[in-house]
C-alpha positions as CSV (number, residue, x, y, z in Angstrom):
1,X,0.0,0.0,0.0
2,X,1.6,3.7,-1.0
3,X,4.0,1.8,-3.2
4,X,4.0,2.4,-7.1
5,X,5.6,0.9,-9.8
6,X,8.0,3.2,-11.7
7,X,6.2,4.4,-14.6
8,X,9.5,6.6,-16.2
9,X,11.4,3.4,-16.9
10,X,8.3,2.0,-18.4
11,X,7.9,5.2,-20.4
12,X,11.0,5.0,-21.3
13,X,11.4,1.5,-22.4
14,X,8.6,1.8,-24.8
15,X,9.7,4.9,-25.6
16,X,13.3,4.2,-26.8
17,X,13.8,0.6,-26.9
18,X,10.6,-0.7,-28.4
19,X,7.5,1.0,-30.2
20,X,8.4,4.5,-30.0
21,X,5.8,7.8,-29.9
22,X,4.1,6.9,-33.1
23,X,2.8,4.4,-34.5
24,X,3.8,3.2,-37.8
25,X,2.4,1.6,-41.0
26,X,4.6,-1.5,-42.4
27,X,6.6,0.9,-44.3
28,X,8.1,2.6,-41.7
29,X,6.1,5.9,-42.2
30,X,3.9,7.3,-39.4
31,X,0.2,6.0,-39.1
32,X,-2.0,9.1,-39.5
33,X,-5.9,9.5,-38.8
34,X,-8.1,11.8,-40.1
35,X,-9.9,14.0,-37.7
36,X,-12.4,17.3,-38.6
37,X,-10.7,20.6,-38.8
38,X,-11.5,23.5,-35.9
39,X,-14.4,24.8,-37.1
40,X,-15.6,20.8,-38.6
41,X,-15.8,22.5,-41.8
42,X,-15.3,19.9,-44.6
43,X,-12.6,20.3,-46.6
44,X,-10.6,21.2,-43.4
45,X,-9.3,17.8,-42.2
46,X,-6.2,17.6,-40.5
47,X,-4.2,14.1,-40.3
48,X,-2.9,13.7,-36.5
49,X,-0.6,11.2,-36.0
50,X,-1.2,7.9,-34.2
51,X,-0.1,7.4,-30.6
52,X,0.9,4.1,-29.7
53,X,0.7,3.9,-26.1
54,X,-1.4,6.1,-23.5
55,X,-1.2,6.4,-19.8
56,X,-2.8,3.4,-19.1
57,X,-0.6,1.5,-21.2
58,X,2.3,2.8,-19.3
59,X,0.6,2.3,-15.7
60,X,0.0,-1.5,-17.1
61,X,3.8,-2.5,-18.1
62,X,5.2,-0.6,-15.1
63,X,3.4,-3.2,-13.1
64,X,4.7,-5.9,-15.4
65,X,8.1,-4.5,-13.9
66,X,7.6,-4.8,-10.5
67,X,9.2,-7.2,-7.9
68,X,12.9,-7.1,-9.4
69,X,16.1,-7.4,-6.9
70,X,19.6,-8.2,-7.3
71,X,20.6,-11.5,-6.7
72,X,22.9,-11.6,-3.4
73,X,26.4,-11.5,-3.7
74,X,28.7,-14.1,-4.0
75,X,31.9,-14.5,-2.4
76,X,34.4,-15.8,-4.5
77,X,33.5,-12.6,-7.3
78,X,32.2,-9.6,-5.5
79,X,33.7,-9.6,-2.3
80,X,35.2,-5.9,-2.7
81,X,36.6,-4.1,0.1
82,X,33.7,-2.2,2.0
83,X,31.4,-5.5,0.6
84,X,28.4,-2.8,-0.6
85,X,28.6,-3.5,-4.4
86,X,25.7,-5.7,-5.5
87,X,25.7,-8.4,-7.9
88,X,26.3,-7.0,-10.9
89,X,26.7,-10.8,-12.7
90,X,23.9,-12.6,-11.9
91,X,19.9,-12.1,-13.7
92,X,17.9,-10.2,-11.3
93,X,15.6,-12.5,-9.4
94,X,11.7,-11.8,-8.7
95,X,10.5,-11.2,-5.5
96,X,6.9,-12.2,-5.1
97,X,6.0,-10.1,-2.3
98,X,7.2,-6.8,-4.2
99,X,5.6,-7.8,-7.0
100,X,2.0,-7.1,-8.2
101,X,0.2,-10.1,-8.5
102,X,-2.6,-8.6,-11.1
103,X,-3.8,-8.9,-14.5
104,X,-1.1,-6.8,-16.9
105,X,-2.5,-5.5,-20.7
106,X,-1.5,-5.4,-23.8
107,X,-1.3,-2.7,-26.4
108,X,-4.5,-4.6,-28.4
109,X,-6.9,-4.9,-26.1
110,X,-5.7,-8.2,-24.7
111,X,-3.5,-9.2,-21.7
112,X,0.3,-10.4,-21.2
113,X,0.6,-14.2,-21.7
114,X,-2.8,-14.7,-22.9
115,X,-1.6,-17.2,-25.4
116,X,1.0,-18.8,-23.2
117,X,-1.1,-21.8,-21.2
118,X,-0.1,-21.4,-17.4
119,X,-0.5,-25.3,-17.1
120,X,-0.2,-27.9,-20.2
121,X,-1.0,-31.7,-20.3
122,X,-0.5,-33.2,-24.2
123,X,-3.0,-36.3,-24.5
124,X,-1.4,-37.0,-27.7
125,X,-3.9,-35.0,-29.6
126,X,-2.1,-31.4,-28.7
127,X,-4.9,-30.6,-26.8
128,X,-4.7,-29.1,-23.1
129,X,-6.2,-31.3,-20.5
């Protein structure tokens, strides 16, 4: 309770690393939609461009982020002299008490992992049991 997952880094992930601002048609040029002009005049449309995310696509992959620590420190690589460097070697590990154990969407309507079966039993048919 008061705790919030850091929406900058998810901001900036998509941001930067991953869809960008804008979103884009398969040839790399910026998806545009047509909206009215000021006064809705026809003949007066103006073309804004696409977002791809909104807030509540950034509030929804910050919690995706949530419940990351560094792995403790082993002795034979990181014992340095005052011993306060973490584990800089080892994948972060997921604390499940940090993290937030609710339903995370997607950017099409849908939810993380929805196509990923949380449990899967192959009766030789490739159906889930």
């Amino acid at each position: 309770a008061g705790v919030y997952a850091d929406e900058n880094f998810a901001r900036e992930v998509m941001q930067l690393f991953t869809t960008g601002k804008v979103r884009l048609n398969v040839d790399g040029t910026k998806a545009k939609a047509k909206a009215a002009g000021e006064d809705g005049a026809e003949g007066t449309e103006v073309q804004e461009e696409l977002p791809v995310y909104d807030n509540s696509d950034i509030v929804s992959f910050a919690r995706a982020w949530t419940g990351f620590d560094t792995q403790r420190k082993r002795g034979n690589v990181e014992d340095y002299d005052a011993g306060s460097y973490p584990n800089l070697i080892d994948p972060m590990r997921i604390v499940p008490q940090w993290r937030d154990p609710f339903p995370k969407t997607d950017l099409r309507g849908g939810f993380v992992g929805d196509r990923y079966p949380l449990c899967f039993s192959d009766d030789g048919g490739g159906v889930a049991s």
